[in-house]
C-alpha positions as CSV (number, residue, x, y, z in Angstrom):
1,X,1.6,-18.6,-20.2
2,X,2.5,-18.7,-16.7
3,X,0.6,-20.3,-14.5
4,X,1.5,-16.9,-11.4
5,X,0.6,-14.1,-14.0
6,X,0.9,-11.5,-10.7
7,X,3.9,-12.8,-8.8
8,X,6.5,-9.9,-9.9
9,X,3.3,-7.4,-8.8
10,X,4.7,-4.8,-6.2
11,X,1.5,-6.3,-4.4
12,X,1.8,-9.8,-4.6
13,X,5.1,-9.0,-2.5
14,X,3.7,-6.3,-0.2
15,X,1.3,-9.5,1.0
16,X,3.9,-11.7,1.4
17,X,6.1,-9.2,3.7
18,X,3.0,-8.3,5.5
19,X,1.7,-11.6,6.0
20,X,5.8,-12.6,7.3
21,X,5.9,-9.5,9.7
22,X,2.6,-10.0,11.2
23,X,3.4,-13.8,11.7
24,X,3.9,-13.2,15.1
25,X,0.7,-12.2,16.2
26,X,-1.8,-13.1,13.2
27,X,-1.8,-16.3,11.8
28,X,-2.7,-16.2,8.2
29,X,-6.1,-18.0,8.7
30,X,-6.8,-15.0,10.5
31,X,-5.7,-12.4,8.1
32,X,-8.2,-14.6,5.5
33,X,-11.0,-14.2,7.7
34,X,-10.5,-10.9,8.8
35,X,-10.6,-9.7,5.2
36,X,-13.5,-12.0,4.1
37,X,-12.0,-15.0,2.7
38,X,-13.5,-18.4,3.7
39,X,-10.2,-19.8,3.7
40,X,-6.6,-18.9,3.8
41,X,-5.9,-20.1,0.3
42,X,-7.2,-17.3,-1.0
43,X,-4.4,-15.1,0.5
44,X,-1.5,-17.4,-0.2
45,X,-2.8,-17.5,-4.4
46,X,-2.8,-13.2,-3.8
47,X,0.9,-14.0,-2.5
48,X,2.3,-15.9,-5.2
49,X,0.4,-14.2,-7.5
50,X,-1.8,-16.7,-8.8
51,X,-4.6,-14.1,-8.1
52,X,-5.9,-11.0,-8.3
53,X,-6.9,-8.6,-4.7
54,X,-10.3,-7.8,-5.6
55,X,-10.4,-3.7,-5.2
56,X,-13.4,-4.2,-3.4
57,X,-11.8,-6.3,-1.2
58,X,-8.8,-3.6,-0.1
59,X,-10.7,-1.9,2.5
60,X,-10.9,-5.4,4.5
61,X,-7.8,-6.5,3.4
62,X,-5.8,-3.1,4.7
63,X,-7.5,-4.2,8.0
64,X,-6.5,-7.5,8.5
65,X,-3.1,-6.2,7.0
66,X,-2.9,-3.3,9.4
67,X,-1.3,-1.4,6.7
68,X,-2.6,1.8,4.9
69,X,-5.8,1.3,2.8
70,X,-4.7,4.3,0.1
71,X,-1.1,2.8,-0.4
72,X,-2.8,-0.7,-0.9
73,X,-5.0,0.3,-3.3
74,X,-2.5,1.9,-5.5
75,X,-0.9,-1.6,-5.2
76,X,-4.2,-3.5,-6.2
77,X,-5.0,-0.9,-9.5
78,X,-1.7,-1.5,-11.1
79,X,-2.3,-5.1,-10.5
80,X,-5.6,-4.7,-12.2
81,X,-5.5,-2.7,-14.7
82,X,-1.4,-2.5,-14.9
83,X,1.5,0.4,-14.3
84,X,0.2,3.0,-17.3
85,X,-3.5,2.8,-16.4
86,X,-2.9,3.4,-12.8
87,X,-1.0,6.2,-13.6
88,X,-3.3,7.8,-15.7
89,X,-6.0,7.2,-12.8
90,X,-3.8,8.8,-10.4
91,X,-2.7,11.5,-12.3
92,X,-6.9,12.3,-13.3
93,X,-7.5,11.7,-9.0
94,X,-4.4,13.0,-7.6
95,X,-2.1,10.3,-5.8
96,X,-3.8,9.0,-2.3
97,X,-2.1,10.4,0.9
98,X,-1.1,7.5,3.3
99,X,-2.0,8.4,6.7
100,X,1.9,8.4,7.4
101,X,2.0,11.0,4.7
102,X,-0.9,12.8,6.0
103,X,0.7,12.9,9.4
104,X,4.2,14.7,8.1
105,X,2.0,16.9,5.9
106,X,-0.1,17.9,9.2
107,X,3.2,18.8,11.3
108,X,4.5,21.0,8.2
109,X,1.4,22.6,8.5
110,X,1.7,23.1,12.3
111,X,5.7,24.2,12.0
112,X,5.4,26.3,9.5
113,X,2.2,28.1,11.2
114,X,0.2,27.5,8.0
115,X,2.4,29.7,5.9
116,X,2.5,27.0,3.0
117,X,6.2,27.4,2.4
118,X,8.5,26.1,-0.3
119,X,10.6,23.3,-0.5
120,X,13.8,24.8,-1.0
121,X,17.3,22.6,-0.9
122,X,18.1,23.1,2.7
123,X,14.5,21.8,3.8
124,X,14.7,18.9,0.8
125,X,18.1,18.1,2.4
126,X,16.8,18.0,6.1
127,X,14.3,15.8,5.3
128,X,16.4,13.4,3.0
129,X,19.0,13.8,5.9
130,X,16.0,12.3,8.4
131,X,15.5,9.2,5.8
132,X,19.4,8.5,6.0
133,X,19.8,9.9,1.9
């Protein structure tokens, strides 16, 4: 059994780019105690996967991350209770909107005057063509 059961998580490495491009500014001792670990330990087991995030502990986490607390979470449940459960919890909730996402979906809105249009292939394509695909 390995001794890093979560280190091939998508969230284990979403940490440990986080904690890299936040070096900067944040040390990692302060990313710990912004989230409400006593010690910075705690997020250095989360990046090597060693441990669990606590769900309860995304809110504070996604703070001291500066990073979106929705798309984190969905990271922390299919570390916690793996890829098909947090599926079927999405699919049952719906999938949680960023508030990136949220902020495309609100300028639709406003373009399209609240006309709730289709995506056809020419606006698919314009907004693959924006991403560089």
């Amino acid at each position: 059994m390995s001794k890093k059961p979560h280190e091939e998580t998508r969230l284990a490495k979403y940490i440990e780019r986080r904690v890299l491009e936040l070096k900067a500014r944040k040390s990692q001792l302060q990313i710990a105690s912004e989230a409400g670990f006593p010690n910075a330990n705690m997020i250095t087991m989360i990046k090597n996967g060693s441990s669990k995030l606590a769900l309860d502990r995304v809110p504070s986490m996604a703070r001291s991350l500066e990073c979106d607390p929705a798309y984190l979470m969905g990271l922390a449940l299919e570390q916690a209770v793996g890829d098909t459960a947090a599926q079927a919890i999405i699919e049952i909730f719906g999938t949680p909107i960023t508030a990136n996402e949220l902020g495309w979906l609100q300028e639709i809105r406003g373009a399209s005057e609240h006309s709730d249009p289709r995506i056809t292939s020419r606006s698919q394509t314009a907004i693959r063509a924006i991403f560089g695909r």
